[in-house]
Every structure is written in C-alpha cells, then in structure tokens.
C-alpha positions in Angstrom: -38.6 72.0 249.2 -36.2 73.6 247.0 -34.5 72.3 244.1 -31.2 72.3 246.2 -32.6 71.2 249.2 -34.3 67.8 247.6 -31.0 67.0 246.0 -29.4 67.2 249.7 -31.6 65.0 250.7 -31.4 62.5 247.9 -27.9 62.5 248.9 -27.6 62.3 252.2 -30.5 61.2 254.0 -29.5 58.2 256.1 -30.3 54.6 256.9 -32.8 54.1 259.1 -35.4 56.6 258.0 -37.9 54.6 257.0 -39.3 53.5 259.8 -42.3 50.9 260.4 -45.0 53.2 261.8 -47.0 51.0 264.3 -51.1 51.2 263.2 -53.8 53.1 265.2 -57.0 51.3 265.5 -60.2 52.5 262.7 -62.5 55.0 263.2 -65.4 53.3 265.0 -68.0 55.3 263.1 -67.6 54.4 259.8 -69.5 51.6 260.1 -68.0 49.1 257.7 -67.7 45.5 258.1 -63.6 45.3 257.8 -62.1 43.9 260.8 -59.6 46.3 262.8 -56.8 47.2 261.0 -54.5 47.3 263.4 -54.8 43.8 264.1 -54.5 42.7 260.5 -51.1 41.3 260.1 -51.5 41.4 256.0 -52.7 45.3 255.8 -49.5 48.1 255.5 -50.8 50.6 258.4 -49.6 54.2 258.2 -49.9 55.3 262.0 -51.1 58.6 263.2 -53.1 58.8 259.6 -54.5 55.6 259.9 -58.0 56.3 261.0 -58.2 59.1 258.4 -56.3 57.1 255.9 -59.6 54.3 256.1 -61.8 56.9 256.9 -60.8 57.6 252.9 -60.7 53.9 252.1 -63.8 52.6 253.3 -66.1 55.8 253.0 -68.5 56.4 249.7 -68.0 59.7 248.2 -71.3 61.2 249.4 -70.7 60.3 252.7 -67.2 61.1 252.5 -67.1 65.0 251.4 -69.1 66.2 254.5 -66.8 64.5 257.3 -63.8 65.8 255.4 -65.3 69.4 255.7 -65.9 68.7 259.3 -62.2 67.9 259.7 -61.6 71.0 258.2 -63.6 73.1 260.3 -61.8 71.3 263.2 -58.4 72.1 261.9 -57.2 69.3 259.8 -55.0 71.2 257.1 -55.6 70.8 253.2 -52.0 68.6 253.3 -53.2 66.1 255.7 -56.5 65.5 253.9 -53.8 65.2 250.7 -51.3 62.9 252.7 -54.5 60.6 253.5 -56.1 60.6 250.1 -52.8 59.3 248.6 -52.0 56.5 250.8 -55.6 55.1 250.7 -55.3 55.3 246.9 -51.8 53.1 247.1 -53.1 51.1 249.9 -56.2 50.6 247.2 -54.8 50.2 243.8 -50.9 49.9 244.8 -50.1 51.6 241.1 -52.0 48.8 239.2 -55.2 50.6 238.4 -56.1 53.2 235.1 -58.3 55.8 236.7 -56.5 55.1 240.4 -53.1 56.2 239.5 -54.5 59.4 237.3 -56.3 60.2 240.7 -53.0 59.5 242.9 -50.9 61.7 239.8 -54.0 64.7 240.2 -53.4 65.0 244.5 -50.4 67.3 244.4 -51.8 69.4 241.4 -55.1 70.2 243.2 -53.3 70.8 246.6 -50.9 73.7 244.9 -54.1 75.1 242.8 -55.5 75.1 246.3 -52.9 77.7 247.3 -54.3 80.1 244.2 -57.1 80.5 245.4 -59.0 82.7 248.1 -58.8 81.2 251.4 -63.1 79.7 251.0 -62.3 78.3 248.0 -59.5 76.8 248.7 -61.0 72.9 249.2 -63.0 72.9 246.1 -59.9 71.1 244.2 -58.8 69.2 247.1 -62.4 67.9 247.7 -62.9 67.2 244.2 -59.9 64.6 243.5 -60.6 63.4 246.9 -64.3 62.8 245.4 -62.8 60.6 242.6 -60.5 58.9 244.6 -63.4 57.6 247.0 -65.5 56.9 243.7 -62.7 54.9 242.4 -61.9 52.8 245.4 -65.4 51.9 246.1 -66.1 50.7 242.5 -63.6 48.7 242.4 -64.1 47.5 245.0 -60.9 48.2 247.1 -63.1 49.5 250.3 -63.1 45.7 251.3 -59.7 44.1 249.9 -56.4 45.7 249.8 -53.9 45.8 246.7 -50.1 46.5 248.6 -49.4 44.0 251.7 -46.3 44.0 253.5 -43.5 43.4 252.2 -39.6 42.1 253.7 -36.9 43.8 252.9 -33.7 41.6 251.3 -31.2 40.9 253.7 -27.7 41.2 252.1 -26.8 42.9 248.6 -24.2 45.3 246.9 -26.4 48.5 247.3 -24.1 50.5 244.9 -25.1 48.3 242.1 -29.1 48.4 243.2 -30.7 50.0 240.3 -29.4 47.9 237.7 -30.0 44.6 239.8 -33.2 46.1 240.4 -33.6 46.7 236.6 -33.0 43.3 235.7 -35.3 41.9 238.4 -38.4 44.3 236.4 -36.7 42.9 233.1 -37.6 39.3 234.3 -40.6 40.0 236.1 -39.3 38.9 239.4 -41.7 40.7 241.7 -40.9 38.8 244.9 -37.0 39.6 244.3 -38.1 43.4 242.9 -40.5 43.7 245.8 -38.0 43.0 248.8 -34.8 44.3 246.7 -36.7 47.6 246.8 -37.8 47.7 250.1 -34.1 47.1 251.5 -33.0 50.4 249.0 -35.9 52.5 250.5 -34.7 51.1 254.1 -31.5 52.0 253.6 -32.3 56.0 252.1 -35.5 57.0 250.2 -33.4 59.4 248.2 -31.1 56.8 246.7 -34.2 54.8 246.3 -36.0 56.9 244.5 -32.8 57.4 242.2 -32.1 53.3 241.7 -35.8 53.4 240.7 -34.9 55.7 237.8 -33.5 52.8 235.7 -36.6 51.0 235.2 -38.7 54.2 234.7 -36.2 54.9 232.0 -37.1 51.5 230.5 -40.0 52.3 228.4 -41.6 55.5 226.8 -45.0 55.6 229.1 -46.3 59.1 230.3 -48.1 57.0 233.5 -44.3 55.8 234.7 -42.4 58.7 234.2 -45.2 61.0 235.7 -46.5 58.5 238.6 -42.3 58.3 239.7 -42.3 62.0 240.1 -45.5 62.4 241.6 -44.9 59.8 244.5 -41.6 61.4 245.2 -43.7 65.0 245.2 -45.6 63.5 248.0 -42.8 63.1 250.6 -43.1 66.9 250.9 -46.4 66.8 251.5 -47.3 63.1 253.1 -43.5 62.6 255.0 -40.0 60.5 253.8 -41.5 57.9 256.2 -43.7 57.0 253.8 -41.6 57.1 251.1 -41.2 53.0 250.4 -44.9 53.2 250.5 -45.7 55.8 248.0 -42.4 54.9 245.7 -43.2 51.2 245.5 -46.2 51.6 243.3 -43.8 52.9 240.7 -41.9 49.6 241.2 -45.3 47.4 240.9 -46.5 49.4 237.7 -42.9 48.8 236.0 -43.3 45.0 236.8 -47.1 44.9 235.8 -45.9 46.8 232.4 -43.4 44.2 231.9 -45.5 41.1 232.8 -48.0 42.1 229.9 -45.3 42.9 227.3 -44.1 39.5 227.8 -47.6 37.8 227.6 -48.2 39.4 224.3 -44.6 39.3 223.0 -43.9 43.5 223.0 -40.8 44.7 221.6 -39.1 46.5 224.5 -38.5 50.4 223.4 -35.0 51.3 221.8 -33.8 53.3 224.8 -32.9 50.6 226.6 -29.8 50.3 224.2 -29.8 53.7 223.3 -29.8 55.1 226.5 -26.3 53.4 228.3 -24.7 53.6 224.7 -25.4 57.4 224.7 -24.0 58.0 228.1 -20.4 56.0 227.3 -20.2 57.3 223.8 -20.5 60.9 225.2 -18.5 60.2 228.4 -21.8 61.6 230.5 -21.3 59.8 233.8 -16.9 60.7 234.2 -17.8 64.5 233.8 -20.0 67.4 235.7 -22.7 68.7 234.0 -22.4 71.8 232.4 -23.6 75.5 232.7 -23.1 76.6 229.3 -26.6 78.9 228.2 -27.9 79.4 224.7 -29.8 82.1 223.0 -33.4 81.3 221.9 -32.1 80.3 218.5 -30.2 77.6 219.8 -33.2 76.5 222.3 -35.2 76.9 219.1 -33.7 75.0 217.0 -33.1 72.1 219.8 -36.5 72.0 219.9 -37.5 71.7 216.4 -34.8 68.5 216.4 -36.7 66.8 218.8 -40.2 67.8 217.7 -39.3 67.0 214.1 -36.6 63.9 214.3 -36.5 60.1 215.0 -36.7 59.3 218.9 -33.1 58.3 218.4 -32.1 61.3 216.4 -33.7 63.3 219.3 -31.9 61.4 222.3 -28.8 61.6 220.5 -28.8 66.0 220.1 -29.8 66.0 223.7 -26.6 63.6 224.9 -24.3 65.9 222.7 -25.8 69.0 223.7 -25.0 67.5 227.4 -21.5 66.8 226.3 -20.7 70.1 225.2 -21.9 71.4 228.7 -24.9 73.0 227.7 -26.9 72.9 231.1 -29.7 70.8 232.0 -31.6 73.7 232.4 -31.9 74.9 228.7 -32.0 71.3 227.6 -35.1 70.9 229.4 -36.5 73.9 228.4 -36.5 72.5 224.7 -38.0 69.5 225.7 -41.1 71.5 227.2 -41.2 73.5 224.3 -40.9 70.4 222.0 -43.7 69.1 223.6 -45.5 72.6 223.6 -45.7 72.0 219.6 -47.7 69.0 220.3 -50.6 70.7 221.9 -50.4 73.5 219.8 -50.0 71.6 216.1 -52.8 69.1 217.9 -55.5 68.4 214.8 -58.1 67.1 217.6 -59.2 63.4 218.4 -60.6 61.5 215.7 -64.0 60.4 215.2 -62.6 56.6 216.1 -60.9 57.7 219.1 -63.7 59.5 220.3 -66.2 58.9 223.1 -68.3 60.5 225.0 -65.8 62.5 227.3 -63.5 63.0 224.4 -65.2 64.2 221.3 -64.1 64.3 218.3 -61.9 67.4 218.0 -60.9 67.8 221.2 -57.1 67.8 222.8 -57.9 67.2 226.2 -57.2 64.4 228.5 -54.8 61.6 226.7 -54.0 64.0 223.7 -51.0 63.5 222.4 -49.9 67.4 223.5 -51.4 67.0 227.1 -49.4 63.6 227.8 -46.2 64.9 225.9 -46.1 67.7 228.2 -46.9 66.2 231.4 -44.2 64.0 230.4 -41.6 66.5 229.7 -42.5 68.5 232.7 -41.8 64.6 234.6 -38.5 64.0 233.2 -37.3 67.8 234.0 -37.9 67.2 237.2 -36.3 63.8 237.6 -33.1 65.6 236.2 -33.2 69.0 238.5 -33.7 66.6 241.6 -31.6 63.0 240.8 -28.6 62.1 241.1 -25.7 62.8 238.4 -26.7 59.5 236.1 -30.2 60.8 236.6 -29.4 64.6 236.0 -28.6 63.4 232.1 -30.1 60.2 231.6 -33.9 61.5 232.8 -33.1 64.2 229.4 -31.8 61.8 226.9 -34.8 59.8 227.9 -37.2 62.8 228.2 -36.2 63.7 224.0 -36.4 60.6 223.3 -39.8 60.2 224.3 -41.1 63.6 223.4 -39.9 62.6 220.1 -41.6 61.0 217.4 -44.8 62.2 217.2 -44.7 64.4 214.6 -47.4 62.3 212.6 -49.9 62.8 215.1 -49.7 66.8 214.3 -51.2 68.9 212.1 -49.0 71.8 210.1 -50.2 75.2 211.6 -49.8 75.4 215.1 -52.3 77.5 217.3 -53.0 80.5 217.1 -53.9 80.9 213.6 -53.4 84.0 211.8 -56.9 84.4 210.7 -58.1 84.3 214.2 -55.7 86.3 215.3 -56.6 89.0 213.6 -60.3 89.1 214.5 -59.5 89.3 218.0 -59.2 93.3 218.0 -60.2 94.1 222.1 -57.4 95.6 223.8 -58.5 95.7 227.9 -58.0 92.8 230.2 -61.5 93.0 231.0 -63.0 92.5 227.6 -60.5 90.0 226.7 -61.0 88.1 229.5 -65.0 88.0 229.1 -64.1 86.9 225.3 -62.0 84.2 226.8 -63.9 82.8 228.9 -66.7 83.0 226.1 -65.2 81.1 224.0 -63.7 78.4 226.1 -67.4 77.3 226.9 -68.5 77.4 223.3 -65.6 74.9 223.2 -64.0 77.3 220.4 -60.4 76.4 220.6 -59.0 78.0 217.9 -60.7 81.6 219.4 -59.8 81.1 222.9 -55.8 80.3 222.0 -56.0 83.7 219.6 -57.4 85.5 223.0 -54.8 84.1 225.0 -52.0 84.9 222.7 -53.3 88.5 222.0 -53.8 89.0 225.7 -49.9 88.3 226.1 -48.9 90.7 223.2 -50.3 93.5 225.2 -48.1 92.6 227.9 -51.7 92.2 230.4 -51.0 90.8 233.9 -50.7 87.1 233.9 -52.5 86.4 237.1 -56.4 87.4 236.1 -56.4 84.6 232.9 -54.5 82.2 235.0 -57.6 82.4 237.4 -59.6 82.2 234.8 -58.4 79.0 233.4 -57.6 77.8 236.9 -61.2 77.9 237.5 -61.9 75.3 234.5 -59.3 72.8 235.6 -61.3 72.6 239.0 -64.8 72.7 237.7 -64.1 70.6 235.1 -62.9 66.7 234.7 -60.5 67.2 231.7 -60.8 63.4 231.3 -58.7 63.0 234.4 -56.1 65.2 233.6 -57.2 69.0 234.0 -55.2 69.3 237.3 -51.9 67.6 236.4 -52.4 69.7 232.7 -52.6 73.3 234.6 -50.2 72.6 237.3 -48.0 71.3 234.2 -48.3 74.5 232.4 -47.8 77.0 235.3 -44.5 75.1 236.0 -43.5 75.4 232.7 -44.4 79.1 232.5 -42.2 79.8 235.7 -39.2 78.1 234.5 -39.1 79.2 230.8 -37.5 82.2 229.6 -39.9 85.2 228.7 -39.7 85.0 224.7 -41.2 81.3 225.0 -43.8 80.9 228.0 -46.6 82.7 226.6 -46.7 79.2 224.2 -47.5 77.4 227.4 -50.5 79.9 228.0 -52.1 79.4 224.6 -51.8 75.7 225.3 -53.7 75.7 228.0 -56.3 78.0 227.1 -57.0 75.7 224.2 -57.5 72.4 226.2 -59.5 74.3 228.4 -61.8 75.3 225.8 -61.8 71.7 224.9 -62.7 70.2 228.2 -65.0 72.6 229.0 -68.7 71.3 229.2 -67.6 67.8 231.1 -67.7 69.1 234.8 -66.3 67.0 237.4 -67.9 65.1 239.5 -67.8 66.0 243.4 -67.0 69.7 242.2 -70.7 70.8 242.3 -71.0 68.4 245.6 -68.2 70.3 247.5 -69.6 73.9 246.1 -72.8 72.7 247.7 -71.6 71.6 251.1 -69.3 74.6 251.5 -72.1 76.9 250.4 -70.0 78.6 247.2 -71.7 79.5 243.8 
C-alpha cells in the first residue's frame, strides 16, 4: 500500500469494518489437550485462519516447520503463514512479553527479505522467525493459556476527543476503561484508531512502542483491516503495562509529554498544512548534527521550527535517520558489563544504541508519512526528541576510519565482495564498514552486497533484531537522497560483522527440510 493510499484509508475507512469473525473449529491433528476453540467463549478467534493460527500456537518448533512446508507445497502463500504467525504471537503474549514482541516486530521484515530472494529460498526468513515465534510461545508456556480475551467495546463517547481520553486512561492505568475505549475507536475506523493511539506512543521515549505501533499497523497489509483491533491493541496493553511499572517504582514520566503539546501551540503546528519547502544537504546536515549533538529538548524544538517554517516532513525525517545513522557509526561497542554471551563485548548488534536509534527513527518516519495531520508533525518532534541525547553513548570517529580505509585498495565487485564477506565472519567491523564504504565510492551495483548482507540477517540471530535492522536500513537507503545513503550501507555492514558467528535458530532447521546449503 502506498504512502497515499494508507493515508486514504486512515481517513476514510468506515464504521463497521471491524467485524467479529466467527471461529473455525482446531485442527484435529495437532494433538494437544486444549479444548475446541471455537467453543471457548474467553479465546479471541480469528476465523478462516483459525486452524492455522493454533496450528502456530499449540505446535513445537520441530514439529512445526515441516507442516508449514507442507502448506507451502499445497499452496498456502508466504503472507498467510505471516498473517498466522502474528496473530498466534498476540493471541500468546498480547504485547506483554520481551522476546514475543521482538518476534511479532521481526514478521514483516522477514516476509519483504523473502521477496529478495530467489523463489527456493524464499521461506528460509519466513520459517525462521516463525521458528522463534513457536519456541517462544511454547516456553512460556502460551501453547496452553491465552494472554488477549475478548474484550466490549464502550458504548457512548465523544470519539473526536478519543486519543486524549484514551491517553489519560494509559496515564492512570485504567486498563478496563483503555481496553473497551479502544475497542469502540477500532470499531468505529482502524485508521482513526491507529491515529488516537499515537498519543500514548508519543508518551515515552521506548524503541519497543514506537516500533511495535508501526509494525501492527504494517500488518493490516499483510494479515487484513479486520484484524486491526486485534493486532493494534497490543500497542494499547504495552502502553498500560509501561505505565503500571513506572508507577510501582515511582519513574519520572519523559519530558515530551510537556514538551510535545507546548511545541505544537508555540509553533501554531496543528492551524497550518505542512510544508514542502526542500533543503540542500547542508541544511539536512546540519539538522542532523543538532539532533545528534543537542539536549532531547534542544532537538524537538529545531525539528518543530523547522516544521514551522514549512520545511517538509520528508527532509525532516531524513535528518532523523541520519542522526540516528551517527549512532551506529560513532558506536564504541558494548561494554564488558553489558556483555553476554550473544552480545560480546565490542559488539553493536541487537539493543545497541545505533541499531535501536535507527529502528526507531525509521518508526516514527513512518508514523508521520502515514498519520493524520497532528501525527504528520508530532511523530517528528517526538522522533528528534528521542533520537536525541545519546551522544555520551558514542565514541568520536565515526566508521569508516581513515586508516582502514586506505588498506582496502581492491577495485572489482568481486574481490570486494569476497573481502566483505571475509571480514564480516572474522567479526572485523572496522574492515568490513571500510569495504562497504569503498565499494560505494566506485559507484559498484548495490544489489550484489545487499545480498550479501541480506544473507547474514537470515542466517544469523542478531540478538533478535537482524531482520527489523536490514529491513530498517534498505528503507532508509530508498528514501534518502544519494549524497547520504551509502552511510546506511556502512552501518549495516558493520552490525553484520558484529552479529555474525550467532546463527539463528530454525535457520539451519528450515535449510535442512527444504533441502538448501
């Protein structure tokens, strides 16, 4: 769905989409000691998918891969098997659980690395996240016991004003009132839903929120708008879960929750369009540094005049991503305190402060291209604002260094490549963002070190984020202008060569069960 196109929809989709789908009975050979589900009043049932949506639920990984292959060979598409996999993970975990939500965040990546791919490889990533999602459910448990229920909708309420009602609601941890309140929005349009959700992701500077929000509305491509209230309400229960701890243990609620409505009627953002005014890479540039460098609040406030002047969200965004960029490149590696054993010390994969920064970004972009007009500014104040910051977590030479640089001296794709992909599994960061960045200078096509790299994020478990990482990165690439992208490409080669050695597990199981090397 176009850019255009989902901001139709979040416009005018109708009441009345949402409808209760009406539950199929399970799968009689899986064997498992749950009673029917259609004929549990307490389980949310998801219709056609059902059987294939427990079949998910209730199966163990090794027993799980080779009936999904067998679906495939019967003509159950790679976006079904996705649709499943993410409503037996909210079904399971409902937004509440570490590794679950990572796993529900990784499904659309691994489904669009899919289409890279030649046509027999094309399951490996699918399989794989489908792998950990089965893994996940069955240890904790969630094969026999069900996180989301139903849930009634709230009769009567001023729907104009649902966002901030809703808001408050989170605020207070009212989760019976924020649970039905939200189900009468979704009712009513999952578009306006999804936009009156926005003010309690805004709430708080979390990467899981922000990126969890956009990745349940990515699904309604994929899975259907009738399953929107489904897939968004996680986002609602993770807000309120947030909240509920922060009071228990007496949290200071983040600033942008008086920045962020101060910002918007200082600068008059919500009375005026937004603008289309562009900027040269200077001006980009130097928006960037402001946000890489400055307070959170000095940050959200050059992004809100920015706006004001009618620079357009595009190039605003853009120095957001490349703020963020810095973060992986300046990234001095985890340290030896922080370390385990899937996250050594040195490395910037998984929840490095570049790799969430930039997922982040690439969230709140997204927010903005597809919401509302509140949402279209607000998702950037708050997207500089929490890019912003974390300038003590950096180190002062950014990658590629100059002295690597210059020892890489091979000028053919082919030998670069084979250097590349040396060096990423000697783990040699510093080497493998020099390739990358050299490989760019030459102007070499793009598409044979993307599939290099792409290959890692499959094979490889990143710490559960090498799918969301890539798929970040090759968005960002796409939608940045030609003098900056190449950053994006160095990024990634380096937390590649960091997460390289940790393979995933269920890659090598699917390889094996669709007979690949």
């Amino acid at each position: 769905m176009s850019s255009r196109n989902r901001r139709e929809f979040l416009a005018d989709v109708g009441r009345g989409m949402l409808v209760a789908s009406l539950g199929s009975a399970m799968a009689s050979d899986l064997g498992l000691a749950r009673a029917a589900a259609s004929d549990d009043p307490q389980r949310v049932i998801f219709g056609e998918l059902e059987p294939l949506v427990s079949l998910m639920q209730e199966t163990a990984p090794d027993r799980l891969q080779p009936k999904l292959i067998d679906r495939l060979k019967s003509g159950t598409s790679l976006q079904t098997l996705i649709s499943a996999g993410a409503l037996a993970n909210v079904r399971a975990f409902a937004g509440q659980d570490y590794t679950g939500y990572h796993t529900f965040m990784a499904l659309i990546p691994a489904l669009r690395m899919a289409a890279e791919l030649p046509v027999e490889r094309q399951a490996l990533p699918v399989l794989k996240v489908l792998y950990r999602n089965s893994s996940r459910i069955q240890n904790q448990g969630a094969h026999l016991k069900d996180a989301l229920h139903p849930v009634s909708a709230a009769d009567v309420f001023d729907f104009a004003d649902g966002g901030a009602t809703l808001q408050q609601q989170v605020r207070a941890v009212d989760w019976a009132g924020a649970e039905s309140r939200f189900a009468a929005l979704a009712k009513d349009s999952p578009g306006e839903a999804f936009n009156h959700l926005q003010f309690e992701v805004q709430d708080e500077v979390d990467v899981h929120r922000v990126v969890l929000s956009w990745r349940a509305w990515s699904m309604l491509d994929v899975a259907g708008a009738e399953y929107a209230h489904t897939l968004l309400r996680q986002s609602v229960r993770y807000c309120l879960d947030v909240e509920q701890r922060m009071h228990e243990r007496n949290y200071k609620p983040a600033g942008i929750r008086e920045q962020l409505p101060k910002l918007l009627d200082q600068h008059k953002l919500l009375s005026k369009p937004t603008g289309d005014r562009q900027a040269d890479d200077a001006w980009v540039e130097q928006l960037a540094e402001t946000i890489y460098a400055g307070t959170r609040e000095q940050a959200a406030e050059a992004v809100a005049v920015a706006l004001s002047e009618g620079f357009s969200t595009e190039v605003v965004g853009e120095a957001i991503s490349l703020a963020a960029n810095t973060l992986v490149l300046r990234d001095p590696g985890r340290l030896e305190q922080y370390s385990s054993k899937e996250k050594p010390p040195g490395c910037v994969h998984g929840d490095a402060v570049g790799v969430h920064a930039s997922d982040a970004a690439n969230a709140w972009r997204n927010i903005s291209r597809v919401g509302n007009a509140r949402n279209r500014v607000s998702a950037l104040i708050v997207g500089a604002f929490h890019t912003a910051g974390q300038k003590q977590w950096a180190g002062s030479d950014p990658y590629p260094l100059a002295t690597d640089l210059e020892q890489v001296r091979a000028t053919e794709a082919a030998t670069l490549l084979a250097q590349a992909e040396e060096a990423i599994r000697a783990n040699e960061q510093a080497r493998a963002s020099a390739i990358a960045q050299r490989y760019g200078e030459l102007k070499l096509p793009t598409r044979p070190l993307l599939d290099l790299l792409l290959g890692y994020a499959i094979s490889e478990d990143g710490a559960l984020h090498a799918e969301k990482y890539y798929y970040t990165v090759t968005e960002e690439f796409a939608a940045m202008r030609p003098s900056f992208r190449w950053r994006q490409i160095v990024a990634l080669a380096r937390v590649t060569a960091s997460e390289c050695g940790f393979p995933a597990p269920g890659y090598r199981e699917a390889c094996d069960q669709l007979r690949l090397t």
